[in-house]
C-alpha positions as CSV (number, residue, x, y, z in Angstrom):
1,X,-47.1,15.9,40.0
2,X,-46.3,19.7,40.2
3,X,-43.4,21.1,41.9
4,X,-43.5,22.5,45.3
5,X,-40.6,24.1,46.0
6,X,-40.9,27.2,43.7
7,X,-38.1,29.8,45.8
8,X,-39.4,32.6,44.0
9,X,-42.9,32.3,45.8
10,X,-44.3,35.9,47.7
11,X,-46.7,35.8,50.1
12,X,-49.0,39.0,49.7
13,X,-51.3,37.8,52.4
14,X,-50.5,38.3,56.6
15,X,-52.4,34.8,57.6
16,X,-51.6,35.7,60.9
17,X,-53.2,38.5,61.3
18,X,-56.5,37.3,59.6
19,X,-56.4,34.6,61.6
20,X,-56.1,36.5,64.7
21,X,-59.1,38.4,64.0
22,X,-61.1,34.8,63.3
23,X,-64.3,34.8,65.6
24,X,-64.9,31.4,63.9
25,X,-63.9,28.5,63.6
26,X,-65.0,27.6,60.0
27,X,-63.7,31.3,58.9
28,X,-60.5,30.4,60.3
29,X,-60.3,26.8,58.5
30,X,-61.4,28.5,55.6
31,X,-58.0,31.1,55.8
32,X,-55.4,27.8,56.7
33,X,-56.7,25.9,53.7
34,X,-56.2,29.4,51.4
35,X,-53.0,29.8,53.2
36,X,-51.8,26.0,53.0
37,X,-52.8,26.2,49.0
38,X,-50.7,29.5,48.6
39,X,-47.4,28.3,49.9
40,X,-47.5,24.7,48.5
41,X,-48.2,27.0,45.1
42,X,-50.3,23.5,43.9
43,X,-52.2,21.4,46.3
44,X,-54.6,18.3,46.0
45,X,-57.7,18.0,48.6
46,X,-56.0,14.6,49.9
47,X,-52.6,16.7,50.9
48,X,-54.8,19.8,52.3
49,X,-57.0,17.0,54.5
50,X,-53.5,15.1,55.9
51,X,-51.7,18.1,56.5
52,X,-54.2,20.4,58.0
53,X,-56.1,17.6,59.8
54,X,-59.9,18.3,58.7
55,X,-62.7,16.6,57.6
56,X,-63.1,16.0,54.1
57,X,-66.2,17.3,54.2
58,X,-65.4,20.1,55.9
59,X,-62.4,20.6,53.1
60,X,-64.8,19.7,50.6
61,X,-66.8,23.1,51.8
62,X,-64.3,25.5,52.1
63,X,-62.7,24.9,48.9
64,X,-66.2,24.7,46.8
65,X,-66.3,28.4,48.1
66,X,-63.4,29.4,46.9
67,X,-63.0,27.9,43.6
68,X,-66.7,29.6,43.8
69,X,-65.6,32.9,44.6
70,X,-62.7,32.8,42.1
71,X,-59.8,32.8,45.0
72,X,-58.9,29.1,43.7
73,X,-58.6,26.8,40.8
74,X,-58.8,23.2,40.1
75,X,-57.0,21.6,37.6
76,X,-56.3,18.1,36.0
77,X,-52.7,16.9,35.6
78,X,-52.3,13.5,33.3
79,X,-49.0,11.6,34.6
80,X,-46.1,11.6,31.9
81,X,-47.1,8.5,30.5
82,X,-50.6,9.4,29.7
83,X,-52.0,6.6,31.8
84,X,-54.1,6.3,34.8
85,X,-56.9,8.7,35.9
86,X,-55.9,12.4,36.0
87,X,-54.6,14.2,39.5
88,X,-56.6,17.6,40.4
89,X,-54.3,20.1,42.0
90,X,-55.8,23.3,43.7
91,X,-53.4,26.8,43.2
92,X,-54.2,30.5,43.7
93,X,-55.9,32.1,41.1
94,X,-53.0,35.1,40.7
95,X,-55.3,37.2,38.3
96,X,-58.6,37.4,40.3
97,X,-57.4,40.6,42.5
98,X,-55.5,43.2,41.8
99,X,-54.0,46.1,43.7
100,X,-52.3,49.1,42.9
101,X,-49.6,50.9,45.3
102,X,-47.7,54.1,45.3
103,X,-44.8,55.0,47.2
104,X,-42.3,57.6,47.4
105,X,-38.4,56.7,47.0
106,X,-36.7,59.7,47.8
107,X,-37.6,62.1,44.6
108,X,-39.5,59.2,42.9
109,X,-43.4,58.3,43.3
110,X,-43.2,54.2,41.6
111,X,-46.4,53.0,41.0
112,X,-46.9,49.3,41.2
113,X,-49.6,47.2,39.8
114,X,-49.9,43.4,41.6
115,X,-51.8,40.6,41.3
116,X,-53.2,38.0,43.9
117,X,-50.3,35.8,43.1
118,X,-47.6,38.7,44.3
119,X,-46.9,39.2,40.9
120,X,-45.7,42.9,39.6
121,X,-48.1,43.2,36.8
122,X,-46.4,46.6,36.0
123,X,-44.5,49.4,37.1
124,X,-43.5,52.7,36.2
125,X,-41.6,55.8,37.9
126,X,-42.1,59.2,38.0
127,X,-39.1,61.8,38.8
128,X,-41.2,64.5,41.5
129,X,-41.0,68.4,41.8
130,X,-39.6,69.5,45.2
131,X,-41.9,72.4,44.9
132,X,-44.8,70.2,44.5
133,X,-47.9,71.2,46.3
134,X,-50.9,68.9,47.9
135,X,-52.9,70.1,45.1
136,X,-50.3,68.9,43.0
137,X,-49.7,65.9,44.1
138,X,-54.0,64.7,44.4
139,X,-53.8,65.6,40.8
140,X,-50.8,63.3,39.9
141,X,-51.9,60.2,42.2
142,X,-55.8,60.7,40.6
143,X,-54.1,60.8,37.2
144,X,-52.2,57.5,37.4
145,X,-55.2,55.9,39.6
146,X,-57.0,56.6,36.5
147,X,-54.4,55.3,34.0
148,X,-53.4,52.5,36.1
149,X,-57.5,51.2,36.6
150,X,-57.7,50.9,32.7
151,X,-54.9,47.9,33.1
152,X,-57.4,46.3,34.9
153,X,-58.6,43.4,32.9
154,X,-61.8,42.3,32.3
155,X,-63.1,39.6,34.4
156,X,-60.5,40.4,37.3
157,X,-61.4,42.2,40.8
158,X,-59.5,46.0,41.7
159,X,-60.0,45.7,45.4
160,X,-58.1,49.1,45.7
161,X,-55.2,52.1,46.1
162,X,-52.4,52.0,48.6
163,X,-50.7,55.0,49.0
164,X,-47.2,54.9,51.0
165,X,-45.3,58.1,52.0
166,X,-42.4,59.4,54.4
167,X,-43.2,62.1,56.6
168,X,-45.8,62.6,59.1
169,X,-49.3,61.4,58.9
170,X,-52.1,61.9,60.7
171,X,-54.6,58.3,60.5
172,X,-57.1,60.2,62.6
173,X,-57.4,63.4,60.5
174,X,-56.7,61.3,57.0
175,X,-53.9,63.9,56.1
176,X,-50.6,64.0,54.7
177,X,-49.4,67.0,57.1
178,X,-45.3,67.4,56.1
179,X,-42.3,66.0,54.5
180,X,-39.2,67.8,54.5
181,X,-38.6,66.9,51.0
182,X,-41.7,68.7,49.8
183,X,-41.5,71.8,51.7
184,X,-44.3,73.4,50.1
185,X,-46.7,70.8,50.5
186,X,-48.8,70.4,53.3
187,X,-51.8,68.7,54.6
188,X,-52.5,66.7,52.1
189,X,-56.1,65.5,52.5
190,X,-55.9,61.5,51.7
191,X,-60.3,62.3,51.4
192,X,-59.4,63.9,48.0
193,X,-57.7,60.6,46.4
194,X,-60.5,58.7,43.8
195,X,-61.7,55.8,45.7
196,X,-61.2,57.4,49.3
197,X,-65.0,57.8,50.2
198,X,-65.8,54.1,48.7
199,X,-63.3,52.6,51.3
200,X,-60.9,51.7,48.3
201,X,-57.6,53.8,49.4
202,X,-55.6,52.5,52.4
203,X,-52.2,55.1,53.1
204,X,-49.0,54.3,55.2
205,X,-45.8,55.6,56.1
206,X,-43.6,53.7,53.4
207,X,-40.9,52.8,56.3
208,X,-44.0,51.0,57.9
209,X,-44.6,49.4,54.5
210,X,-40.7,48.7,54.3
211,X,-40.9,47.1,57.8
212,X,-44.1,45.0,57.3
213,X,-42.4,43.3,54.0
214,X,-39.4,42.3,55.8
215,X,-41.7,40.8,58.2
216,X,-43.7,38.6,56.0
217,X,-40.6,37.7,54.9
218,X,-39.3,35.9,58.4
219,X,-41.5,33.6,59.2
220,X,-41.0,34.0,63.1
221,X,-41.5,38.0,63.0
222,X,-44.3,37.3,65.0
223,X,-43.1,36.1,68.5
224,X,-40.3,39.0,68.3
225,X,-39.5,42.7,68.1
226,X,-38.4,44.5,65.1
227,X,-37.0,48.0,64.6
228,X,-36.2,49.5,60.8
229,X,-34.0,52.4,60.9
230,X,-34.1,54.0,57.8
231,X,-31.0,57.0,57.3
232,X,-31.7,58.4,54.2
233,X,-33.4,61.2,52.3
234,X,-35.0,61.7,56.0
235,X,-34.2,59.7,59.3
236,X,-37.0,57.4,61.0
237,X,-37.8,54.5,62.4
238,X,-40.5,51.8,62.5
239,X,-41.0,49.5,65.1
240,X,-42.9,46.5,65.4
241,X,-43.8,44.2,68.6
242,X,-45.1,40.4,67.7
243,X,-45.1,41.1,63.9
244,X,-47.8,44.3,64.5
245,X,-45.8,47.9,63.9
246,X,-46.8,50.4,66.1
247,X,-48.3,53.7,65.2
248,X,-49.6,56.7,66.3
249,X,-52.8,58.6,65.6
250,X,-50.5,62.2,64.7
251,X,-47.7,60.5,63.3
252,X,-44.8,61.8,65.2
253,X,-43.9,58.0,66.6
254,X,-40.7,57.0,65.0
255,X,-40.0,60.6,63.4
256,X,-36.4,60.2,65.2
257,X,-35.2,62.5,62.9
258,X,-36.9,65.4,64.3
259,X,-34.3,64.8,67.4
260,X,-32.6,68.1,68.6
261,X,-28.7,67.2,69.8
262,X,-26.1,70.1,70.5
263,X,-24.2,71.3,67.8
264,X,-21.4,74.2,68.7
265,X,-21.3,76.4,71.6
266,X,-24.9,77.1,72.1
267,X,-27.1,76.1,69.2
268,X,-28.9,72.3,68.9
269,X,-29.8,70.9,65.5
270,X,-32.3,68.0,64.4
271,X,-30.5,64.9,63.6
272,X,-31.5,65.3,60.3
273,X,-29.6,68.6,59.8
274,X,-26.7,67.1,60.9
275,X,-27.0,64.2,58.6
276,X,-29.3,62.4,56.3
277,X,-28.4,62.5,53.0
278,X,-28.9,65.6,51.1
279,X,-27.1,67.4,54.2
280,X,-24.2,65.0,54.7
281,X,-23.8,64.5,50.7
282,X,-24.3,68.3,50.1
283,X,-21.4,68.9,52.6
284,X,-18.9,67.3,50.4
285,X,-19.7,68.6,47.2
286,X,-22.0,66.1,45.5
287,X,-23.5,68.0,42.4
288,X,-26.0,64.6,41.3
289,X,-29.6,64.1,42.0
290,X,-30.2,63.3,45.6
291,X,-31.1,59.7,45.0
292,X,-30.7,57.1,47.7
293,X,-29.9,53.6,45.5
294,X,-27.4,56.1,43.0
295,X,-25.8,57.4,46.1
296,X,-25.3,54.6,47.6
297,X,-23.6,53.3,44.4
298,X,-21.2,56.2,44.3
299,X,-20.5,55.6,48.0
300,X,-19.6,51.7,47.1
301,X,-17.1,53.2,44.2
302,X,-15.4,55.4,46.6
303,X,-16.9,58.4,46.4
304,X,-16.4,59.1,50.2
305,X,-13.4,58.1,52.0
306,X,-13.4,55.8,54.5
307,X,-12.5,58.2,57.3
308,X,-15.4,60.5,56.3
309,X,-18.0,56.9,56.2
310,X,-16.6,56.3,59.5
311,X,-18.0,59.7,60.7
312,X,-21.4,58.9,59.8
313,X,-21.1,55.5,60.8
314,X,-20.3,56.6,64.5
315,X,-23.1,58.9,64.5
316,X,-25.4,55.9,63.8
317,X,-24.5,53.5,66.1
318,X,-24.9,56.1,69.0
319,X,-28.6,56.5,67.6
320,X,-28.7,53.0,67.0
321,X,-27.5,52.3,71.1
322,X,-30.5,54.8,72.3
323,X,-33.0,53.2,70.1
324,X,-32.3,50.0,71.4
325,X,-32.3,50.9,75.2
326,X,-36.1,52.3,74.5
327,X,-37.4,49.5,72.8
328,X,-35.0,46.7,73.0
329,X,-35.6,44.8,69.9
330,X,-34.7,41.4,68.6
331,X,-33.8,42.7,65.2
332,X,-32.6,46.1,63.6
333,X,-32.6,46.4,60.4
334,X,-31.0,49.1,58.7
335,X,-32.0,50.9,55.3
336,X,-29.3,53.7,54.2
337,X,-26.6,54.5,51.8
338,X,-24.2,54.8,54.2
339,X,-24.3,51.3,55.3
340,X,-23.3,48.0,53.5
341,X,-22.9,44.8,55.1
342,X,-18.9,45.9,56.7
343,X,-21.2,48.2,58.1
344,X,-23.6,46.4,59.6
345,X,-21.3,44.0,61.2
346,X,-19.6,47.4,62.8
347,X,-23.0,48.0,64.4
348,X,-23.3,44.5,66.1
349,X,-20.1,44.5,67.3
350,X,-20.5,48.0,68.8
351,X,-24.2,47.1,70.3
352,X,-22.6,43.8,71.7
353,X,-19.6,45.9,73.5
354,X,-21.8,49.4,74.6
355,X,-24.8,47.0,76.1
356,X,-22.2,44.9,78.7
357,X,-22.8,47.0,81.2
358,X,-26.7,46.9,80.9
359,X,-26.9,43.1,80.9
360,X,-29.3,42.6,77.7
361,X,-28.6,41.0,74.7
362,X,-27.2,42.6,71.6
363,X,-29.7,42.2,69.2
364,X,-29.2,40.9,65.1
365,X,-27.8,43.8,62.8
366,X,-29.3,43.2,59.2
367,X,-28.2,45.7,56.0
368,X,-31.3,45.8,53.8
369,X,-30.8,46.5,49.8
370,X,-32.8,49.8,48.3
371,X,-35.6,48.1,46.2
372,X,-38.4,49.4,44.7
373,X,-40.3,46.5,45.5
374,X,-39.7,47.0,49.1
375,X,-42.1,49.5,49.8
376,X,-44.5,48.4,47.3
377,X,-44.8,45.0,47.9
378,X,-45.2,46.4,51.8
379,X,-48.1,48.3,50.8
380,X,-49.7,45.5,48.3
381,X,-49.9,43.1,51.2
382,X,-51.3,45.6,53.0
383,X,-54.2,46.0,50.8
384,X,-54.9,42.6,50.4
385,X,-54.9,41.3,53.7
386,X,-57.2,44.1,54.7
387,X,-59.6,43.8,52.0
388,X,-59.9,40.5,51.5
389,X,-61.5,39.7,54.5
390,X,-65.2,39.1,53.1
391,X,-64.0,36.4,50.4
392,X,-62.9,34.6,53.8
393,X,-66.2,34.4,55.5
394,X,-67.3,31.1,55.2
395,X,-71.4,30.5,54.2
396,X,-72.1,27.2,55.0
């Protein structure tokens, strides 16, 4: 019999929320027998009738429509010895969708190519212009859209783009309207992207798409709430109450970084002035590319002094202590190359000693790694688990 307990399994797919949406009740049988069959990695019918408790026959539907559709296969396995009547295990069919996702990593647009399975099928990155212009930057994501669609294999399914970008967007208006790093850029209209007027490009903030991967990632995100404070290139924050980030229709929510404080006698600068990256790096005289994961390399090796990290580190958790008496999460996690794990313990103990006198409890302090996969992976489950919805319907 196949082996379970694969540890490298991804799940590309929020179950929760499909099932959530479920008006019936063979839809959402249909979704727990996909979902059961994607986390065992192989299943037979008899394990998917004991441990979901439904009728065979009812089984017997649901997973003659998607072996049908293409979502599933069957297969034979012959016991070592060679003997005895072959077992039939089901497993996801990792090649019958495939997405593709872009997203922004301080100067770097990676573009990721996944299958069904959560497998990168390929990536490649691509160094950006800071005087890039929305013109410019249609042209590049058509260009690779392009490129990236002739990977597609034959016989396989592109259900579509995901696009994931700091800065402010506006959902309502479909635009890209600013990010600081691109100051001559503005207003990008999402409309122009190949695939936009088919339904086939979906667009996020990439902290968002940071936030929802570390989210499929707990298993009991859902019944708590989750703020991602990421103190880099720019300064936001996501936040996200029973598993579902917020967001608003402009895009200002979570722009924290926009924040005016006093600075001097009589003049008030946005946080971000004060201190994300580029500013605080620029300040002491670093003459490399202003890259979050090398940066925070050079800050490991001792780049900075510890006196000068400890700066920046009180700065945080002041922010941090606001943030969490507005939204009083469960969990902050923390994305920046000022902060290790030293760092993030720092932060706990600090919340745990400022919130005494407020009598609520000190939330978890988690240090997140930079990885290209974060935001990418964010945005590929994303697009599958809003476009895979019709393969769910059941028809019988």
């Amino acid at each position: 019999m196949p082996n379970n307990q694969n540890t490298n399994r991804k799940t590309v797919i929020d179950y929760r929320s499909l099932l959530q949406a479920c008006t019936r009740e063979k839809d959402r049988v249909k979704i727990l027998i996909l979902k059961y069959i994607a986390e065992t990695e192989t299943a037979s019918r008899k394990m998917v009738i004991e441990s979901l408790d439904i009728r065979p026959s009812t089984v017997s539907k649901s997973i003659g429509e998607l072996i049908e559709d293409g979502l599933v296969n069957e297969l034979s396995v012959r016991a070592n010895s060679g003997r005895g009547r072959p077992e039939w295990f089901l497993s996801i069919n990792a090649n019958r969708f495939w997405v593709i996702s872009f997203s922004i990593m301080s100067m770097s647009l990676i573009t990721t190519i996944a299958n069904f399975g959560g497998e990168v099928v390929d990536e490649q990155i691509l160094t950006l212009d800071k005087t890039l212009t929305a013109s410019e930057m249609v042209s590049i994501l058509n260009s690779l859209i392009s490129e990236c669609s002739a990977k597609v294999p034959e016989g396989t399914h592109l259900l579509g783009y995901g696009i994931a970008v700091p800065g402010l967007i506006d959902k309502k208006a479909n635009l890209w309207r600013m990010v600081t790093r691109f100051p001559n850029m503005r207003n990008l209209k999402f409309e122009d992207i190949t695939g936009f007027s088919d339904g086939n490009v979906l667009f996020e903030r990439n902290i968002d798409a940071i936030l929802n991967y570390c989210l499929l990632a707990e298993p009991g995100a859902y019944k708590k709430s989750s703020l991602l404070l990421h103190w880099g290139y720019g300064i936001a924050i996501s936040f996200a109450s029973n598993g579902s980030p917020l967001q608003s229709g402009g895009g200002l929510f979570g722009e924290i970084g926009h924040w005016t404080v006093p600075f001097g006698n009589c003049e008030t600068q946005t946080i971000e002035n004060l201190a994300s990256v580029p500013k605080f790096m620029e300040s002491y005289d670093w003459s490399g590319t202003i890259d979050e994961s090398s940066i925070q390399r050079s800050i490991q090796e001792g780049f900075l002094s510890q006196g000068k990290l400890d700066e920046i580190h009180q700065i945080i958790a002041q922010v941090i202590r606001n943030l969490h008496l507005t939204f009083f999460p469960d969990i902050i996690y923390i994305l920046s190359p000022f902060v290790d794990v030293t760092a993030a313990e720092y932060f706990s103990a600090f919340l745990s000693e400022a919130l005494k006198p407020f009598a609520v409890k000190a939330p978890s302090v988690i240090n997140l790694q930079y990885s290209t996969h974060s935001e990418s992976m964010g945005m590929v489950s994303t697009l599958f688990s809003q476009s895979i919805g019709p393969y769910l319907i059941a028809r019988w």
